[in-house]
MILO-25459 format. One record per residue (C-alpha): y, x, z. Coordinates in steps of 0.02 Angstrom, whole numbers, padded with zeros to 5 digits, always signed. Each point is the difference from the previous one (the first is absolute). Example, Ala and Ser with C-alpha at 12.3 -4.5 7.8 and 13.67 -1.06 7.14 Angstrom:
<rs>
-00225+00615+00390 +00172+00069-00033 
</rs>
This chain:
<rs>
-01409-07945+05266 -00126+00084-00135 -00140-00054-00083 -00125-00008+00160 +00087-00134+00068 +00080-00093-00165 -00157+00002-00089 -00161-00007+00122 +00092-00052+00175 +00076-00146-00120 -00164-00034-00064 -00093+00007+00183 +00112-00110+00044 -00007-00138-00124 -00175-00005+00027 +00032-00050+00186 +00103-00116-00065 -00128-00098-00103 +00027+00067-00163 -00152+00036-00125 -00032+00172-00061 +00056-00033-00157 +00169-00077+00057 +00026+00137+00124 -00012+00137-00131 +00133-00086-00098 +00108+00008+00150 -00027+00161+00047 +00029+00087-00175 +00142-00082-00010 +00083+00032+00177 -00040+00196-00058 +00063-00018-00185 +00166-00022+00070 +00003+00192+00054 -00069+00024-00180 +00076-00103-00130 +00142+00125-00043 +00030-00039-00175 +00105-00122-00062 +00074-00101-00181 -00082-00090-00156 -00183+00014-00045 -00028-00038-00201 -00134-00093-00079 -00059+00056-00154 +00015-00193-00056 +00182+00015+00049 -00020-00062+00165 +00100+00053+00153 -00001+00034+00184 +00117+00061+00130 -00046+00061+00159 +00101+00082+00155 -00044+00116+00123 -00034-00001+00168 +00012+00192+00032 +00071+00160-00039 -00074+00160-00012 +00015+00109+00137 +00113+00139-00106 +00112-00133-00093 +00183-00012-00047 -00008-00203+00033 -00033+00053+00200 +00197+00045-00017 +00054-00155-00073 +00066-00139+00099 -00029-00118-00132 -00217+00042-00037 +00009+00018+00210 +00058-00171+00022 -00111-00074-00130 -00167+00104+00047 +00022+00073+00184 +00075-00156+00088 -00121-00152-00062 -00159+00094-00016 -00013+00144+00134 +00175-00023+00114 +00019-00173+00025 +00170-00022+00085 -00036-00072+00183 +00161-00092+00033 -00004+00102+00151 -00128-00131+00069 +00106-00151+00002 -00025-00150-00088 +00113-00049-00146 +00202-00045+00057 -00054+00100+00167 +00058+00173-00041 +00191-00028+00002 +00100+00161-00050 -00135+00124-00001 +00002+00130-00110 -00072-00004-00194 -00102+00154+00060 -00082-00057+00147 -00025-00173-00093 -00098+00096-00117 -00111+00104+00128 -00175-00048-00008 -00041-00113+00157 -00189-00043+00024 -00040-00187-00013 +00172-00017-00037 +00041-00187-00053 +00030+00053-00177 -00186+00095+00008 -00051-00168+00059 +00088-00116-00126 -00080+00110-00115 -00185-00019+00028 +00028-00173+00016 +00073-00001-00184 -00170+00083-00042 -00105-00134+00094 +00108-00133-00105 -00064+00075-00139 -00189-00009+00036 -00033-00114-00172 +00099+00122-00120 -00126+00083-00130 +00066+00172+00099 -00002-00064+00178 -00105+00131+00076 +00077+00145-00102 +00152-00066+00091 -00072-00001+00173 -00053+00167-00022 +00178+00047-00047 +00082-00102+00142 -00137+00095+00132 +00049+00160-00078 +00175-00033+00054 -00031-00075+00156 -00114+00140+00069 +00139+00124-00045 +00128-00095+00102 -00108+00063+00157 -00011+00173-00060 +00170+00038-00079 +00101-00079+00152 +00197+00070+00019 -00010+00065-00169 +00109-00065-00143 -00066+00010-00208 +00184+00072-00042 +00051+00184+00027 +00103-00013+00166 +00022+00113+00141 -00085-00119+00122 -00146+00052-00072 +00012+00190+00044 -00149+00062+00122 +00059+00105+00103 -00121+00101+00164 -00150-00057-00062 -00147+00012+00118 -00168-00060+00030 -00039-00094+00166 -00169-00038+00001 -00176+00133-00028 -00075-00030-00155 -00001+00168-00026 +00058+00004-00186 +00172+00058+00052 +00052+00120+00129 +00136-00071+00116 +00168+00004-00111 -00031-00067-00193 +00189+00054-00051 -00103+00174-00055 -00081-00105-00113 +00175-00078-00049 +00034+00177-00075 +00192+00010-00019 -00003+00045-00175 -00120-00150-00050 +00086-00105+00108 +00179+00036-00070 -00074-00030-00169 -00045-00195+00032 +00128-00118+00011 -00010-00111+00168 -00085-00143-00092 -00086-00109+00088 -00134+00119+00105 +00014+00135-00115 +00078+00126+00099 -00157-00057+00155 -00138+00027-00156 -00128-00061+00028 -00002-00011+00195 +00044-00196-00003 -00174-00036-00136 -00137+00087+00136 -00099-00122+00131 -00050+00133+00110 +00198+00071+00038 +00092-00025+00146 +00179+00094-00027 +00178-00033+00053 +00153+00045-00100 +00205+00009-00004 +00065-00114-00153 +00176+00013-00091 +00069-00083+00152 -00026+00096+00127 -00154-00120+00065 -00153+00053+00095 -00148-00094-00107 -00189-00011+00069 -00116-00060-00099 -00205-00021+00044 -00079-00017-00176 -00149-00052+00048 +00062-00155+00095 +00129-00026-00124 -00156-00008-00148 -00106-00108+00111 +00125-00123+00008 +00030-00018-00173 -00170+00000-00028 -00020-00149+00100 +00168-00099-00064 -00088+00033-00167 -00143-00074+00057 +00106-00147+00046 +00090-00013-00149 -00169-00011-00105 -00094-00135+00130 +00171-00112-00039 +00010+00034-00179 -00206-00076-00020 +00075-00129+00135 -00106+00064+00138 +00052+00008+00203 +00104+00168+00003 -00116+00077+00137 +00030+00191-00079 -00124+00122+00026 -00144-00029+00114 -00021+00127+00154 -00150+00093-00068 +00075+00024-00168 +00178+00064+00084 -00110+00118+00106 -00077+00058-00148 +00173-00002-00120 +00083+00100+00147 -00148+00128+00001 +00014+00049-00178 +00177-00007+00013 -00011+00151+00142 -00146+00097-00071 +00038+00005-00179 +00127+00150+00026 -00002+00082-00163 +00206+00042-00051 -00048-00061-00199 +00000-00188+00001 -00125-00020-00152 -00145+00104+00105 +00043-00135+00142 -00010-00139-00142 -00174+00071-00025 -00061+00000+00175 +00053-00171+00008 -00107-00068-00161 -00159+00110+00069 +00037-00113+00161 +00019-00157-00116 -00164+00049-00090 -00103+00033+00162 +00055-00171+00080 +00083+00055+00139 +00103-00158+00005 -00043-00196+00055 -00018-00048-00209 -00127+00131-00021 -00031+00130-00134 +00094-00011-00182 +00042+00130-00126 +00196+00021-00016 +00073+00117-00126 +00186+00017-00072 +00056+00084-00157 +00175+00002-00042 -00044+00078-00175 -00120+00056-00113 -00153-00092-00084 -00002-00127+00169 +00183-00045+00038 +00060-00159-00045 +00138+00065-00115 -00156+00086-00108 -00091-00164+00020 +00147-00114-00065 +00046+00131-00133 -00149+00096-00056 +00086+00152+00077 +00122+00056+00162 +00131+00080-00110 +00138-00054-00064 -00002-00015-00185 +00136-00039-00126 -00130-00149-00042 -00165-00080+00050 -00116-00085-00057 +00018-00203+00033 -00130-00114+00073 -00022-00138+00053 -00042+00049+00182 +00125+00079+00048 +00079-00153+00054 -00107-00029+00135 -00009+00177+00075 +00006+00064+00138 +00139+00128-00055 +00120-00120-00078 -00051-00145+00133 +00063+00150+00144 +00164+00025-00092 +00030-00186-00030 -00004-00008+00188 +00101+00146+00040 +00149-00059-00105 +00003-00177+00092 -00013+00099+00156 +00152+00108-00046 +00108-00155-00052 -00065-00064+00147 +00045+00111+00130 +00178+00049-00076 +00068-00145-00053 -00078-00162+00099 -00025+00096+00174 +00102+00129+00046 +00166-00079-00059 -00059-00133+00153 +00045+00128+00113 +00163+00065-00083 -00117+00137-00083 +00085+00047-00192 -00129+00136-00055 -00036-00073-00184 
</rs>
């Protein structure tokens, strides 16, 4: 998924759920800052202070994307999360390490792992670690039968669109040129770009297997729009009722209309929908920033680049920035070591 749906369908969502405006921005930059927050290691204090932060993603064109060690650290708990192949924990019996690992939507461990959020609720960085739990769990619906190592299973092979949105003409292995395509290791959906991340697709493919995959992306987004939903009403301790009928009519609509290839002009269609009310919680003024003047790293650090050393106050303890990667270390340690060994899962 891209920014449309990580940052405003997140934040749509959360407002369905209950949450203030205020409290659903903070989820919603932070289920999108895990696309962004590529940069990792020690931030110094000019008072000699310290603080280490990880990473949650890897630039597109990056070495790390071919090591097994960053994939297992960055791919598996934050974008890939290994499904188990659906079944619950001691249920799986000699299957594979692979097709452990294959992202399953809802899988149990997807589940265990909001619920570690919602256990979380009181910590200073609760809702910077809902926002990081949705990110995850929205991407088990959308990166389905693909695995965050470099495998063969994840080869697309035949490529084709099924449905008429009109963006792509019948086969989308064209687009899949052969020389791009040999130059991307099958990681994750790589080698399907970015046919898995649009709402409006309907397209069928061959994997590494030899298996025929369909996939409707629209349905597929609509119901992890709703689980989302779900997820938020229990984490404020509200009835999980989901989405209500108008607002999944309306959720579905955008998701079909807004058919633009470039995820960040669909982001924007999405925040001019925000801003003109089209939803049940009325009008509100969303923006996101990843850097620059109005990111949180610039506003926890007086700047969004890395320098060899900043300038300490006092603040920074209680921003947003270091409050998001507080939460997305816990949720790495998390994931890796208290979950997935549950279901025979070594990936940290």
């Amino acid at each position: 998924m891209q920014i449309d749906f990580h940052h405003a369908v997140t934040y749509v969502t959360a407002r369905i759920a209950g949450f203030s405006h205020q409290d659903a921005d903070i989820v919603a930059y932070s289920a999108q800052y895990v696309d962004d927050a590529t940069s990792k290691g020690v931030v110094c204090f000019d008072n000699h202070a310290l603080y280490a932060r990880i990473n949650s993603a890897h630039k597109t064109i990056s070495p790390d994307n071919l090591s097994d060690a960053e994939n297992h650290l960055v791919w598996l708990p934050f974008h890939f999360l290994p499904g188990n192949n659906g079944k619950n924990a001691g249920e799986s019996g000699d299957i594979r390490f692979i097709k452990k690992i294959v992202c399953t939507p809802d899988s149990p461990p997807a589940r265990e792992m909001v619920q570690a959020a919602i256990d979380g609720k009181n910590q200073p960085y609760g809702l910077h670690r809902l926002g990081i739990a949705m990110h995850v769990y929205a991407d088990t619906w959308a990166h389905q039968g693909f695995a965050g190592v470099v495998h063969e299973l994840n080869e697309v092979e035949n490529a084709r669109e099924t449905g008429s949105s009109g963006v792509y003409s019948g086969s989308l292995q064209g687009v899949l040129s052969r020389l791009l395509e040999d130059t991307i290791p099958p990681l994750g959906h790589g080698r399907a770009r970015e046919f898995p991340d649009m709402p409006f697709l309907s397209w069928q493919y061959v994997n590494g297997l030899g298996e025929l995959v369909r996939r409707d992306n629209m349905k597929l987004f609509l119901d992890a729009a709703d689980a989302l939903c779900k997820a938020m009403q229990r984490y404020r301790g509200a009835p999980a009722t989901g989405i209500g009928a108008e607002d999944k009519q309306k959720i579905a609509g955008q998701f079909l209309n807004f058919k633009d290839k470039d995820g960040n002009q669909r982001h924007q269609q999405w925040l001019d929908s925000i801003r003109k009310g089209v939803f049940s919680f009325g009008s509100a003024e969303l923006a996101y920033a990843d850097n620059g003047p109005k990111s949180w790293k610039a506003q926890a650090l007086d700047t969004s680049f890395d320098l060899p050393v900043h300038k300490y106050k006092d603040e920074f303890l209680n921003s947003h920035w270091k409050r998001f990667h507080d939460a997305l270390e816990l949720h790495r340690v998390t994931v890796l070591h208290d979950i997935l060994p549950k279901y025979g899962i070594c990936a940290g």
